[in-house]
C-alpha positions as a printed Julia matrix, in Angstrom:
295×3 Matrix{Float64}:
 -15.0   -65.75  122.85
 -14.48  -66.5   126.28
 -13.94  -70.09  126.37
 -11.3   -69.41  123.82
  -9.58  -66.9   125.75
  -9.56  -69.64  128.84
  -8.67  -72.7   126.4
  -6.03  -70.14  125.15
  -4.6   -69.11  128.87
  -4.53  -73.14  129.69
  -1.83  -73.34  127.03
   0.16  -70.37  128.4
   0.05  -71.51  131.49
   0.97  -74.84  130.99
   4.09  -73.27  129.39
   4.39  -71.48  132.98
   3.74  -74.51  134.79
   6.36  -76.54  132.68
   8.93  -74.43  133.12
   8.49  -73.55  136.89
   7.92  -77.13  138.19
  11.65  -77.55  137.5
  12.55  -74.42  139.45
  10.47  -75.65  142.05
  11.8   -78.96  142.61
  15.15  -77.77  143.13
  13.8   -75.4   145.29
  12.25  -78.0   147.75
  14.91  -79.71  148.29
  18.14  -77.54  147.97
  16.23  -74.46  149.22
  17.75  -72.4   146.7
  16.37  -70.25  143.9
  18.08  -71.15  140.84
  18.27  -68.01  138.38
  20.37  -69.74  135.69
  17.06  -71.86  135.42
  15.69  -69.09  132.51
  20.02  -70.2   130.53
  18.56  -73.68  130.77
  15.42  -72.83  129.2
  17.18  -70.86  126.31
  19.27  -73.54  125.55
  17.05  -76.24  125.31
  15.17  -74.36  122.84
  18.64  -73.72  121.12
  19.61  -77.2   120.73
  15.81  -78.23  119.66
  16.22  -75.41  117.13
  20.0   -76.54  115.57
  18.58  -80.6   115.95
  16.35  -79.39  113.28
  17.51  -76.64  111.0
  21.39  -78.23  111.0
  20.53  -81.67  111.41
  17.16  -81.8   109.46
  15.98  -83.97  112.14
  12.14  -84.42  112.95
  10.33  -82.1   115.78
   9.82  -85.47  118.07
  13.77  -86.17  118.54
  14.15  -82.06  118.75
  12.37  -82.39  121.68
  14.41  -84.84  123.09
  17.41  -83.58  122.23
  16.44  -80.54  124.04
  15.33  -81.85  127.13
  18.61  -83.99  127.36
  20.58  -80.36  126.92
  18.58  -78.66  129.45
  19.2   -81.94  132.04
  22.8   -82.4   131.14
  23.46  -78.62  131.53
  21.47  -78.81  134.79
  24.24  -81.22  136.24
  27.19  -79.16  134.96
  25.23  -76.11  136.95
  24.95  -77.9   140.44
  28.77  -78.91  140.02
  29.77  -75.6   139.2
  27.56  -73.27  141.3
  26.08  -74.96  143.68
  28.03  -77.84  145.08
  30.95  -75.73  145.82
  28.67  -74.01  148.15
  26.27  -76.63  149.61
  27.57  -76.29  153.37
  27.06  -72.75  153.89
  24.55  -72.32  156.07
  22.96  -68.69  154.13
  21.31  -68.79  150.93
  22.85  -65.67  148.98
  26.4   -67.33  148.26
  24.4   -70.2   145.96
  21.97  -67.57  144.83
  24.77  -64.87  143.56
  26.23  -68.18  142.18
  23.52  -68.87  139.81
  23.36  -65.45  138.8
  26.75  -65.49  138.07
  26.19  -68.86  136.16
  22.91  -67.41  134.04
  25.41  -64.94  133.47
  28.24  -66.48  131.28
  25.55  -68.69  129.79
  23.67  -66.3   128.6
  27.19  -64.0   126.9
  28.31  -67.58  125.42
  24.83  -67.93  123.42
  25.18  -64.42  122.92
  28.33  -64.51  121.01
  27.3   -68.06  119.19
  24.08  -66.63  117.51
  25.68  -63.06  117.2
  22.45  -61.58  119.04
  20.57  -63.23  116.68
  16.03  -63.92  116.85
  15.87  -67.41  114.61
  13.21  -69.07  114.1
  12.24  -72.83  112.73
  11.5   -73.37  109.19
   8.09  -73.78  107.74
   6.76  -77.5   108.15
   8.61  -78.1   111.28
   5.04  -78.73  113.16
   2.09  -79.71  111.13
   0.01  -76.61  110.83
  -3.28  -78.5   111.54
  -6.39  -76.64  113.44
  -9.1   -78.52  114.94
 -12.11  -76.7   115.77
 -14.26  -78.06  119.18
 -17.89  -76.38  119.86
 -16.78  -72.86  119.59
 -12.94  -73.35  120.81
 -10.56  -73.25  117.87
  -7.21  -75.31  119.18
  -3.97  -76.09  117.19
  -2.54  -79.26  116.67
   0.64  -77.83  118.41
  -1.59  -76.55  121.6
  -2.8   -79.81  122.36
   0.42  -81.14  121.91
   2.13  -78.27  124.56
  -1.19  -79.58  126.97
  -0.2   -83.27  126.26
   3.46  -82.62  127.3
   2.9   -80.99  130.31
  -0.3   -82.97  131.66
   2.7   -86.41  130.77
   5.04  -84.52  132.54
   3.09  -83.79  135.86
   2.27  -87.72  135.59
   5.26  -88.69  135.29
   6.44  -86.06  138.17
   3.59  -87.73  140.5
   4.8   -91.17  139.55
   8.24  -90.61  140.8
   7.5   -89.43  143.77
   5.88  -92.36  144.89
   9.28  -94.23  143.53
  12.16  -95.43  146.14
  14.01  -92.34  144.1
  10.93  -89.71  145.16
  11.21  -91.12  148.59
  14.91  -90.57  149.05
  14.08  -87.03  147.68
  11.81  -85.89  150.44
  13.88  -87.14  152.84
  16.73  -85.0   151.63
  14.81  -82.21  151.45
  14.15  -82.72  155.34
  17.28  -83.36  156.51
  20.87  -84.64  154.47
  22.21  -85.15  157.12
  19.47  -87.2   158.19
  18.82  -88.96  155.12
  22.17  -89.99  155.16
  22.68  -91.71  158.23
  19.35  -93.73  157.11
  21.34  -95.0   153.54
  20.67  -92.47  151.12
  22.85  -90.82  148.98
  22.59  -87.03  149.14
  25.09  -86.68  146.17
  22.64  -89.02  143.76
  19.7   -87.14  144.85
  20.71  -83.9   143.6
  22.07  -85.14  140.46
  18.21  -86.26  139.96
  17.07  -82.97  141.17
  19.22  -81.16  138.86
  18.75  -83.31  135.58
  15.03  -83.84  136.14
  14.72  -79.75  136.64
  17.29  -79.15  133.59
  15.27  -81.37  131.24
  12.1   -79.7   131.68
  13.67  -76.42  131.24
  14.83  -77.47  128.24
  11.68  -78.93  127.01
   9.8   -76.03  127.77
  12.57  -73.95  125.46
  11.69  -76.07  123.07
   8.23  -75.93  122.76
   7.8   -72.53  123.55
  10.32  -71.6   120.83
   8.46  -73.48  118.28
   4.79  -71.99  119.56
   6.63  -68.26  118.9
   8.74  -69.55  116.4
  11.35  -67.29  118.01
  14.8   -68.55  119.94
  16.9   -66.22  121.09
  19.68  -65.99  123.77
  17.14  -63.49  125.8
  14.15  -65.64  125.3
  14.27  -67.62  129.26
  14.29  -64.19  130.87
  10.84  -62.79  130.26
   9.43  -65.97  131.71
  11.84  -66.15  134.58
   9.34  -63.27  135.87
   6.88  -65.34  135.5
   8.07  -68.45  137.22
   8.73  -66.34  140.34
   5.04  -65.31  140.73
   3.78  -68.89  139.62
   6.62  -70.57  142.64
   5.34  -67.77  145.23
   1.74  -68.19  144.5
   1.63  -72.23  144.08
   3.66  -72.56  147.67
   7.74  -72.15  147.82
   8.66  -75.72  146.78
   5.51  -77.15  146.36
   4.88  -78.89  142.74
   0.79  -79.23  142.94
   0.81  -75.92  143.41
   3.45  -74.51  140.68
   1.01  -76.31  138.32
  -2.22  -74.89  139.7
  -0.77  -71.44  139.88
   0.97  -71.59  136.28
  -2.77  -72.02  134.93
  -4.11  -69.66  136.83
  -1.31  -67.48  135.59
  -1.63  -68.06  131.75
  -5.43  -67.48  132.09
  -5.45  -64.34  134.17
  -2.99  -62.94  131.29
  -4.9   -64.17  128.62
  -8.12  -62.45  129.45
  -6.25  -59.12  130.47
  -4.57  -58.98  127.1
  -7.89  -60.09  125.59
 -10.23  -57.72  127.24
  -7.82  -55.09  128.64
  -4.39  -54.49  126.99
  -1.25  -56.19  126.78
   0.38  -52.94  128.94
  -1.72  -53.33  131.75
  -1.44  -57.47  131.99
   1.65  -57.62  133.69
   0.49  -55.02  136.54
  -2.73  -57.2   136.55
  -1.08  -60.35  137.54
   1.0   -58.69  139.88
  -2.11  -57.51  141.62
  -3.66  -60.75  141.8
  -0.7   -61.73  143.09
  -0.99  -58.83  146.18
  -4.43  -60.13  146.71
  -4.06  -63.86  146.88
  -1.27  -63.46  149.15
  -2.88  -61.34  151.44
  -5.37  -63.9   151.95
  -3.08  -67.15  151.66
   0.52  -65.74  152.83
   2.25  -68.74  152.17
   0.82  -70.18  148.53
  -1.83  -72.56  147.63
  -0.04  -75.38  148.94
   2.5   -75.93  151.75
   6.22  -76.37  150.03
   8.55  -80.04  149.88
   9.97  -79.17  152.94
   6.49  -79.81  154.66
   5.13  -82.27  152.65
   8.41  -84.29  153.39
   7.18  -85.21  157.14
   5.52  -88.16  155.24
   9.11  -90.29  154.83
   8.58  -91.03  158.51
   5.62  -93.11  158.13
């Protein structure tokens, strides 16, 4: 019973950790917290959902199709809210900005689905169960493990990149990194697609896991992502992913063995504690880690 409780808060929090590590990149290096992250989210798991119920297209290319939304609307989001207001020196004008933004993207998929909860049609994911000592794991679980353990890969394998590089180096200093060659302007079109896409992603596959979409659905796990980016570190990637699986299981079990009223003021606690121990996170932020573009 337990180790199916744990296996099943792994999955939730690889949810968490997907769709945080995208508010925490932007994070490390614009500095900003991005509250239109949870519209991103919603539509991504919009477009997945119309890719297959209009389109009759296959789950795979749903999932593509999704992340591409959540990346392109990233962009439009950075040259709407946020570049207009890149050289003030406070962090409340871009913050207001991307409430503002969450905003009208949340009223426009309001008024598209009329306030509607859809859901995908039966046979969209093969309904397979594989059972593993005493852990009983779906074939769509393991697949929702598989995306995020590619992503945080993939995420590790661009950092080392020329493209990582310039990252960190923005995320010390622009005006630094630009007297050296680099391109501030590219490196936040990155920042912004690469966070978009795995908003969008995570929409996606947590839409299908719930088989619910709904214009609301980011903002429930917007909560979430701001206890995973505080615990893990501000800006810090390692630790959004360590923190979202601590997250998922810590819920799991106190919905399993408590109730699912008390769970939120459970993680919340955990939250009080770990902090009062470790003030600034698991792991230091971007901002600290980017020391190492000097070497």
């Amino acid at each position: 019973m337990l180790t199916q409780q744990i296996f099943d808060g792994i999955v939730v929090g690889g949810t968490y950790a997907l769709f945080a590590l995208g508010m925490t990149l932007v994070f490390g290096v614009h500095h900003v917290l991005n509250l239109a992250h949870a519209s991103l989210f919603m539509w991504g798991g919009m477009a997945g959902l119309y890719v297959v119920t209009a389109l009759g297209l296959p789950f795979p290319v749903a999932l593509l199709v999704g992340a591409l939304a959540g990346g392109v609307l990233g962009i439009g989001l950075d040259f709407v809210a946020f570049r207009p207001l890149r050289k003030r020196t406070d962090e409340f004008g871009p913050l207001v900005s991307s409430i503002g933004a969450n905003l009208i993207l949340l009223n426009i998929a309001q008024q598209l689905t009329s306030a509607q909860i859809m859901g995908y049609p039966f046979g969209t994911f093969p309904a397979v169960t594989i059972h593993f000592l005493s852990i009983r794991m779906s074939l769509l679980q393991l697949t929702i493990l598989a995306f995020t353990a590619a992503a945080v890969l993939l995420m590790g394998w661009y950092f080392k990149t020329s493209f990582g590089r310039q990252m960190r180096a923005v995320a010390l200093s622009e005006t630094t990194a630009s007297l050296v060659g680099i391109n501030p302007l590219g490196v936040y079109l990155q920042t912004f697609f690469i966070s978009g896409a795995l908003a969008g992603a995570a929409g996606v596959l947590v839409g299908l896991a719930f088989n619910s979409v709904s214009f609301l659905m980011g903002e429930p796990i917007l909560l979430k992502a701001f206890v995973v980016i505080i615990l893990g570190g501000l800006g810090s990637v390692r630790g959004a992913i360590i923190a979202g699986l601590l997250l998922g299981i810590i819920q799991t079990l106190a919905v399993s063995y408590l109730s699912s009223e008390l769970s939120d003021a459970v993680l919340f606690t955990a939250l009080f504690i770990i902090l009062l121990v470790k003030p600034t996170g698991f792991f230091p932020g971007m901002r600290r880690d980017a020391r190492v573009v000097r070497q």
